[in-house]
C-alpha positions as CSV (number, residue, x, y, z in Angstrom):
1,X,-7.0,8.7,23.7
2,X,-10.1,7.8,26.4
3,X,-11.4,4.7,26.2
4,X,-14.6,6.2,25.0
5,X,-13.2,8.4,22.5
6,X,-11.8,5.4,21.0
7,X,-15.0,3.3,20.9
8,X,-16.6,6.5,19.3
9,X,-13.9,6.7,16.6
10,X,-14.1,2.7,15.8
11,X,-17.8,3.1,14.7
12,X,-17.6,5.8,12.5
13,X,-17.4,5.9,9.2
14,X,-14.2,7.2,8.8
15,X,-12.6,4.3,11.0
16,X,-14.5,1.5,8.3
17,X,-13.5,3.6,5.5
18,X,-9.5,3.6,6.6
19,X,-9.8,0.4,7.9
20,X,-11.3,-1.3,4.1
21,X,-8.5,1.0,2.6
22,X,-5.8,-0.8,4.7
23,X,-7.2,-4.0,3.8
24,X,-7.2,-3.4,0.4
25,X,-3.7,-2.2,0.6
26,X,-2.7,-5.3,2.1
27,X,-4.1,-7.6,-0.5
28,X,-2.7,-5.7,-3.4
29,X,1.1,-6.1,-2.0
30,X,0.1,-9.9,-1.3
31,X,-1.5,-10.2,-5.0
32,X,2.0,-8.1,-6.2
33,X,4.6,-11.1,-4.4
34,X,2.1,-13.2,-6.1
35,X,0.2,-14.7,-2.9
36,X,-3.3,-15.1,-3.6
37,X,-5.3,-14.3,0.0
38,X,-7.4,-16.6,1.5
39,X,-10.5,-14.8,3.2
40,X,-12.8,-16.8,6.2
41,X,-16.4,-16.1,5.0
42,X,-17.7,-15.5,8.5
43,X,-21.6,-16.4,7.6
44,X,-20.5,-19.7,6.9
45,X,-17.1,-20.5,8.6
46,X,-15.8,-21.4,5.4
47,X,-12.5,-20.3,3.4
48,X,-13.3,-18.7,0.5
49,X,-10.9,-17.8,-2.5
50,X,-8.1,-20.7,-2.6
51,X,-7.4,-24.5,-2.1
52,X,-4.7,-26.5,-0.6
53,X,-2.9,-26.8,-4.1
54,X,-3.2,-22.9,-4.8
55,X,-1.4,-22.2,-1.5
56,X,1.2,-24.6,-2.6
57,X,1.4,-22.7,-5.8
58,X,2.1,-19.4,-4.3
59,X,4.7,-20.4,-1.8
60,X,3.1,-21.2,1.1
61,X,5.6,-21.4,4.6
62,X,5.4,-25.1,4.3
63,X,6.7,-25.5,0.5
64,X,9.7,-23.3,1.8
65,X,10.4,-24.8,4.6
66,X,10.1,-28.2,2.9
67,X,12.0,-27.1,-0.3
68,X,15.4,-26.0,2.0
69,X,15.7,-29.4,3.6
70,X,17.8,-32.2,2.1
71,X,16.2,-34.9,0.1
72,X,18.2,-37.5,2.1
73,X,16.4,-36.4,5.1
């Protein structure tokens, strides 16, 4: 596809609407494993929708990798 056929496409409408329905896709299989998503509020630079402890709750890499690992260590 051209370079400017592309740009055309990624401002239309169509493009936002398959683009929100992706997203919303995505955070209904997170929500289903039970990971709540964390969202950047791009206004204010801050992340909206979870904590340090909720992340820990749900599994986060860290509490895996952490979990597998003798308590010895």
């Amino acid at each position: 596809m051209p370079a400017d056929k592309l740009g055309r496409y990624m401002r239309s409408p169509e493009f936002l609407k398959r683009a929100n329905e992706a997203v919303a896709e995505a955070v209904r299989d997170l929500e289903s494993c039970g990971i709540r998503p964390v969202y950047l509020d791009r206004k204010t630079g801050r992340i909206v929708g979870g904590s340090e402890d909720v992340l820990r709750e749900n599994g986060s890499c860290e509490e895996r990798l952490t979990s597998g690992r003798s308590q010895n260590a």
